[in-house]
N, C-alpha and C positions, 0 to 999 in steps of 0.2 A: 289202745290199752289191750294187751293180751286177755287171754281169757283166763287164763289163772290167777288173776289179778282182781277178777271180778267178785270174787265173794268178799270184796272189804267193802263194794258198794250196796245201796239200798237196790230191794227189789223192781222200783220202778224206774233208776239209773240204769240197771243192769237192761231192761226192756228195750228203754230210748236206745244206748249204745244197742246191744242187738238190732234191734230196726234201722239203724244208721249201717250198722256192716252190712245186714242181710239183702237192704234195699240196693245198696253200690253194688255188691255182690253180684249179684238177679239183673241189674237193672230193671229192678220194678218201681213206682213210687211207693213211698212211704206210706200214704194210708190202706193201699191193699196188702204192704207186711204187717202193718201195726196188730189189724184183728188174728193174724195168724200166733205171732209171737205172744200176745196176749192169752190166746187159748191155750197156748202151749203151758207158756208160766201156771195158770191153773191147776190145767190137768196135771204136771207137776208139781203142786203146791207140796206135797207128802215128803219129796226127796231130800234127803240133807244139805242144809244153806248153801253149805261152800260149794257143793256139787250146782245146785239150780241154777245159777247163768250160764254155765256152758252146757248144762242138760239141754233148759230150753231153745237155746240157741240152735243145738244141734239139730232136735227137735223140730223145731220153726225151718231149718233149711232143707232139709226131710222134704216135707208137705210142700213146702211152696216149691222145689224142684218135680216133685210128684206130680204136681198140678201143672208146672210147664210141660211136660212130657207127654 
């Protein structure tokens, strides 16, 4: 599902798909993305809807490449 596509899903759709790309992405597992994308969604909770899935996302790939490095 592209990511522009993402603001017609619920917030916590939008999280699960993120953690599914982010995880194949990285090759990390799934429960060391999950708490990252989680915070991210958060701390962007203020941002406008349609925007917040691909914020966090971006967001959440940010950090967790930060962190491999």
């Amino acid at each position: 599902m592209p990511l522009a596509a993402l603001h017609t899903v619920g917030p916590d759709l939008a999280v699960d798909l993120a953690v599914d790309r982010l995880a194949e992405e990285l090759g990390q597992w799934p429960q060391v993305v999950r708490p990252v994308v989680q915070e991210c969604r958060q701390q962007l909770s203020g941002a406008p809807a349609g925007a917040l899935p691909e914020l966090v996302e971006r967001l959440a790939r940010h950090r967790l490449r930060a962190s491999v490095d």
